[in-house]
Structures are given as structure tokens and as C-alpha cells.
N, C-alpha and C positions, 0 to 999 in steps of 0.2 A: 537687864533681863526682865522679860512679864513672868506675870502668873502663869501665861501660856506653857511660858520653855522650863518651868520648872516640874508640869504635868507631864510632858511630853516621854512615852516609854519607847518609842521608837522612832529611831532616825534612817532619813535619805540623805547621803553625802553625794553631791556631784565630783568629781573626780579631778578634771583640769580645772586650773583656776579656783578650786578647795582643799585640795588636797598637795596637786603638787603645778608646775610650771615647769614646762619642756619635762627634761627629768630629774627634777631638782622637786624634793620636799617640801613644802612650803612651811615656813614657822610655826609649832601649834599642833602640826598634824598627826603625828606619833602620839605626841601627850591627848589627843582628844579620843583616838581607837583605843588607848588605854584606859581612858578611864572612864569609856561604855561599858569594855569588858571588864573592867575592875567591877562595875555596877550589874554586870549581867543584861546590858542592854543591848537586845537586839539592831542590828545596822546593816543597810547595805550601801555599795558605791553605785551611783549611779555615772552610766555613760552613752554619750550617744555615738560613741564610735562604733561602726559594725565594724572594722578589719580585721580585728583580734579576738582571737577566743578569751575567755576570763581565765584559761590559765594562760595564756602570755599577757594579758594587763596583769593580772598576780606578781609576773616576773617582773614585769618594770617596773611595778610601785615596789618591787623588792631591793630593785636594783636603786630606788630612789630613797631607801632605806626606810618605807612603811611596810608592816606585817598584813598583808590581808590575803586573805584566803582566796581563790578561785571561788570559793562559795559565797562569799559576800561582793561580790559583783553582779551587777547586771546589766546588760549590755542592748543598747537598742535593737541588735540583731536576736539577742535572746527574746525579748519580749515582742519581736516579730514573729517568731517562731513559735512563742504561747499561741500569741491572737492567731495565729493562722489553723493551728491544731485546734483551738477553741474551736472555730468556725468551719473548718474543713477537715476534721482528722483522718490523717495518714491519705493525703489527695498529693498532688505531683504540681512541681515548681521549677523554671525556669531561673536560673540563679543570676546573676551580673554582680560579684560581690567576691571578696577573700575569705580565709578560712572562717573568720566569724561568724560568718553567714553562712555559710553549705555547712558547717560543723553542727551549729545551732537547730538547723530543718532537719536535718539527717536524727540529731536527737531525738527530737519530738515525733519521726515515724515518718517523715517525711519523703519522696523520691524526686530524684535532681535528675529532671529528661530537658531537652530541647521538642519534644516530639506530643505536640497536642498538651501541654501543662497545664495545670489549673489557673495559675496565680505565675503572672511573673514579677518576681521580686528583686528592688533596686537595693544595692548596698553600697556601704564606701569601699573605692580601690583609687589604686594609683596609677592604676594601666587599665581604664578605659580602653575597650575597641571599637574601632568603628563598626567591627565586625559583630562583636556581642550587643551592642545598641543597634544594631540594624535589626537581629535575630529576634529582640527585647521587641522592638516597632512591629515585624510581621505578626508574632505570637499576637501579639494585643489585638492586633486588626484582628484575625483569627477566632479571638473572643478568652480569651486569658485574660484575667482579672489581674487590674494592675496596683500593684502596694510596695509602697519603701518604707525603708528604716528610719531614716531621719531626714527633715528639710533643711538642712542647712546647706546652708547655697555654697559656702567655704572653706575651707579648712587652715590649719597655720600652718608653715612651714618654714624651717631658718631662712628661706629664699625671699620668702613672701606668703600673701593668700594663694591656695590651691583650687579649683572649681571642685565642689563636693556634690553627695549625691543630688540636693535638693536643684542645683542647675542641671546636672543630667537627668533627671527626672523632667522639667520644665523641658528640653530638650525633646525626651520622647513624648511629653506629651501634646508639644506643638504637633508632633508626625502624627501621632492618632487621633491625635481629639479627646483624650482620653487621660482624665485626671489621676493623679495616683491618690491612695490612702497611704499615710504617711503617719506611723507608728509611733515611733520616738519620741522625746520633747521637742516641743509642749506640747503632745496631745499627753491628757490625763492619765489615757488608759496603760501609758507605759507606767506610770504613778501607780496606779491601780496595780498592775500586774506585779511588781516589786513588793508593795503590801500583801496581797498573799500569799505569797512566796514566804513571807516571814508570820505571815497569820498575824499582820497587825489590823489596827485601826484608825482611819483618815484621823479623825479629832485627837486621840492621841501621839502623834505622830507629827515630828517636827522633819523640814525639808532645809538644808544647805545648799545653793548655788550663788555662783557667778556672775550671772546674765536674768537680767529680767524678762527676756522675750523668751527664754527658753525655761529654766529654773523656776525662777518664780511664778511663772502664770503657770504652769503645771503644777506645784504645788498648791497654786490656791484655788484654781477650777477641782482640784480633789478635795480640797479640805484639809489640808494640813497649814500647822504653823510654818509661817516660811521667814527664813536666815538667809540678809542679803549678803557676804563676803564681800569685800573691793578690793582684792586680790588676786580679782580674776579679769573679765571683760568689761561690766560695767561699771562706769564713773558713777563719783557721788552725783555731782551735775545730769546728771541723763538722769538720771530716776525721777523728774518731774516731769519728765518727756512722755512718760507711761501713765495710762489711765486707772491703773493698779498700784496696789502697794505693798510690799513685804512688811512684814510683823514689826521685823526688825533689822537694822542694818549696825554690822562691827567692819573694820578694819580686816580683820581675817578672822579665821577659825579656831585660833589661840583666844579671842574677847569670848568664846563661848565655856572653852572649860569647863570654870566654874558654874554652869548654871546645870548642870550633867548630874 
């Protein structure tokens, strides 16, 4: 451990590949939300999944025998749902997404039309239509301002990779011409949006992930300490492949405990 992680009053936990794998627990992980809240330290999960509300990831990491609240989650659809309120409050959205996502914009004040929208907005699903990505294409042309949840081009699944939003987003944007803004990690501002939410501060505030392309370089375009895990997607090997560097690299999320 540095000096860093022994400042640090507030932590981002990335979810898969930190916390747990499929729906299994991962080593470490119960004992480290223990002994935040032992210490009174604020934390949230961070994910890029839009499909689920944060109370059904609540239930799974329940069901994966971690205790976390619906309220210490946040969810790339949630923080799409800030940034849009920030910027457009209570204006009208064009949805392509599961409950995550229409639950999310519905909070914030948001109205779910097909009919003249402001923003049409890309989430993760499983059932893609040809119908709602065509509907997604005319809006844009139309002049609907185009933004997703997250780029990740795939998803996991017991079968294989799944195509995720960020190929269906590349998708509509060959048809319009027309780039999305894409919320999630790594861009920062999901980083950001999480930190207020709990009224922390970048420099004090350490980050856990996974994946260096996502995790880590959102953590350190904010300013946070960042904790690589190899537990999840990235190899030891691949981290000289990135022109960036995490603080620090353990094995999992058990080598940090003690530095809590």
C-alpha cells in the first residue's frame, strides 16, 4: 500500500470483476464493505451495466451473498440520467434500453415519447430491434441529440461475447453521421457524477477496477487513486500495453483490507 491509500476517505468499487464474477463473490469482498462500514466510509459500486435498476443489482450482489444497498450503486444509466437532467431538465427522450434506463430518466423528470424527442438515448438490451434502431436512426436525422450509456462494444455471456451498446451505437451512427456522447466509463464524468452523489473529493478518493481501458483511465482523468485488481479482465501482462498507470496493482480486493 502507498501513502495514497492510506488518505483515501472515499472509495469507487467497480462491480464485475471486483466484487463478484458471473454470480459468485469474489474472495475479499464482504470483508472489504465491512470494514468501510466498520470505519464509517463512504462507497459506492460502480457499473456500466444499464439493463438493471440498482435495486435489482442490489438483489444479485444479494444473491451473491454481498450486502449492498440499492443506494450505493450507480449505474451508467443512472449517471446518464444526471448528465441529461444537468443539461436538459425534465426535456423528452427516445429510449432503446431496459428498465435501467427508462426507470433512471423517468426519475430525474424525464418523458419517454417517440414523437419529436430531445436526446435519443442508447442502453444495454438483449433484444435489440430492428424496429427501435431504425426509429433511433430517423429521430437523429430529425435533429434528436444522440447519447449512450456506455461504449463497450460487448458483453459476457455463458455462451460467448454478446454485441453491447457501444457496436449498436457505431451502428446508428454509420446511418446518421452522427456520433453519440457516451457517458459511462471511461468518460470521467460518470467518476464525477458518483462523487457528488456521496459529496466526496477527487484527491481523496480512491477507485477499484478491472480493466484498464475502462476503470483505470476514468479514475485517473478524475483524479483519484487508482487500484488495479486481476480478478477481473485485465492481465498482469497487458498493463504495459497502456500508456497509463494505476497507483497500484494486488491480486484482488482482499490485498487491500488492510490498507482501509
Amino acid at each position: 500500500m502507498t501513502a495514497d491509500d492510506q488518505s483515501a476517505q472515499t472509495w469507487l468499487l467497480d462491480m464485475d470483476g471486483v466484487l463478484v464474477h458471473e454470480e459468485h463473490a469474489l474472495p475479499g469482498a464482504q470483508t472489504f464493505i465491512d470494514r468501510l462500514r466498520e470505519h464509517e466510509i463512504p462507497f459506492l459500486v460502480l457499473t456500466n451495466n444499464s439493463m438493471y435498476t440498482r435495486r435489482d443489482l442490489s438483489a444479485r450482489l444479494a444473491r451473491a451473498g454481498l450486502d449492498v444497498p440499492e443506494e450505493q450503486i450507480w449505474t451508467s444509466a443512472v449517471a446518464t440520467a444526471q448528465f441529461l437532467s444537468d443539461q436538459a431538465p425534465e426535456a423528452s427522450a427516445y429510449a432503446v434500453g431496459e428498465a435501467g434506463l427508462t426507470t433512471a430518466l423517468h426519475e430525474v423528470g424525464y418523458t419517454l415519447t417517440n414523437a419529436d424527442p430531445d436526446f435519443v438515448v442508447l442502453g444495454e438490451t438483449r433484444t435489440y430491434s430492428f424496429q427501435n434502431i431504425t426509429a433511433a436512426v430517423r429521430l437523429i436525422d430529425e435533429g434528436a441529440r444522440f447519447v449512450a450509456t456506455n461504449p463497450d462494444a460487448t458483453g459476457p455471456s455463458p455462451e460467448g461475447p454478446l454485441p453491447a451498446t457501444g457496436s449498436v451505437a457505431a451502428l446508428i451512427q454509420k446511418a446518421t453521421g452522427q456520433a453519440p456522447y457516451f457517458v459511462g466509463k471511461p468518460n470521467p464524468i460518470m467518476i464525477r457524477s458518483a462523487l457528488n452523489r456521496i459529496e466526496a473529493h477527487s484527491e481523496t478518493t480512491a477507485m477499484v477496477g478491472d480493466r484498464m481501458d475502462t476503470d483505470i483511465v476514468a479514475g485517473m482523468e478524475a483524479g483519484l487513486t487508482t487500484h488495479l485488481v486481476l480478478s477481473g479482465s485485465t492481465r498482469r501482462e497487458e498493463i504495459t500495453e497502456f500508456a497509463y498507470r494505476p497507483n497500484n496493482v494486488v491480486d484482488s480486493i482482499s490485498d487491500l483490507i488492510e490498507g482501509v
